[in-house]
C-alpha positions in Angstrom: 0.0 0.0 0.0 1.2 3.6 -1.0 1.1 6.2 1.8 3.1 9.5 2.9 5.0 8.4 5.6 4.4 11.1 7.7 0.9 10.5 6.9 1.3 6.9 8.1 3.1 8.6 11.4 -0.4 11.0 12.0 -2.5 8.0 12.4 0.6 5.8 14.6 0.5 9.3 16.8 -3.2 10.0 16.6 -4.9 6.8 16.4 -8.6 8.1 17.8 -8.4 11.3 15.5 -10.5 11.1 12.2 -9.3 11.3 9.0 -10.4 12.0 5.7 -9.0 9.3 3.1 -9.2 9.2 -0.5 -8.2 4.9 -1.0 -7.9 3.4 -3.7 -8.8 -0.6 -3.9 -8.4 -3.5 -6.2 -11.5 -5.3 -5.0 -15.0 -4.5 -7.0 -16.4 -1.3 -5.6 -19.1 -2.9 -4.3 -16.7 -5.6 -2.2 -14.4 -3.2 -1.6 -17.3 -0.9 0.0 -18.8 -3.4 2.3 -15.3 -4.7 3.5 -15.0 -1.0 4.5 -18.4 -0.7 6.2 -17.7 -4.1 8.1 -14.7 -2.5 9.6 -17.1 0.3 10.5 -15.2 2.8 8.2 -17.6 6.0 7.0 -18.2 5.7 3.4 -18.3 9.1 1.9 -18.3 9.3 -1.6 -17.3 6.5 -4.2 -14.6 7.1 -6.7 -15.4 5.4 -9.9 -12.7 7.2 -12.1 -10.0 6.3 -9.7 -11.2 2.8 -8.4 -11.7 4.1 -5.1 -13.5 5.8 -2.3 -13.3 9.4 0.5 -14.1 7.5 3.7 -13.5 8.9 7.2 -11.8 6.4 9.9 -9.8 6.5 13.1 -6.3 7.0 12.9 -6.4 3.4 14.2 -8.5 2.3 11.5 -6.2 3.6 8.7 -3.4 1.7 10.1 -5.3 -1.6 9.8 -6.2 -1.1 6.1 -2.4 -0.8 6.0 -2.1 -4.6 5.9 -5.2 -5.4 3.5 -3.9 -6.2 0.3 -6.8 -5.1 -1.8 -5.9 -1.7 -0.7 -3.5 -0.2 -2.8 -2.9 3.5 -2.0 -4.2 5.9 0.5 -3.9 10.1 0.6 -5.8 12.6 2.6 -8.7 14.4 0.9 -7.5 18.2 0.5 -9.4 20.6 -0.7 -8.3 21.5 -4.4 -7.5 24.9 -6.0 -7.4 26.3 -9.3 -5.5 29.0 -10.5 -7.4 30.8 -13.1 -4.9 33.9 -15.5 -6.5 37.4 -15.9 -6.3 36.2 -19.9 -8.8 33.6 -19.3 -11.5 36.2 -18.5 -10.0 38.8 -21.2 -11.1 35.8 -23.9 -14.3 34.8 -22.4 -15.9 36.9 -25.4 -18.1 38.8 -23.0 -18.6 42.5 -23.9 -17.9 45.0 -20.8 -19.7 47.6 -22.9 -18.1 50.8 -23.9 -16.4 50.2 -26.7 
């Protein structure tokens, strides 16, 4: 299983703190999902695209899923941020008026 290793650490030092995971399995997603629920793992949101799911477990949790070999990666769910140029609004094609 891939992981940050100071990710990895996080859960060794806070193993009752929850986390927000993005996994990734090799099981069907329907296998995969009630594995995790048995384990009483939160599913939040399945991840067709990537083969994979956001859950939220324990620290404690996380580090079990370490040593299940359907699981192949897991990353924390960040929020994501675009940057967007002051030319993509330039050539949107809308008129400011004026000219």
């Amino acid at each position: 299983m891939t992981v940050d290793p100071a990710l990895r650490q996080a859960w060794q030092d806070h193993p009752a703190q929850s986390f927000r995971l993005i996994i990734r399995v090799s099981l069907a997603l329907d296998e995969a999902e009630e594995q995790l629920r048995l384990r009483g793992i939160r599913v939040r949101r399945r991840c067709r695209l990537i083969q994979g799911f956001v859950v939220e477990c324990s620290g404690a949790s996380a580090l079990a899923l370490t040593q299940e070999p359907w699981i192949i990666s897991a990353e924390l769910d960040r929020e994501v941020h675009t940057f967007i140029s002051a030319d993509t609004n330039r050539n949107s094609g809308k008129s400011r008026g004026g000219s």
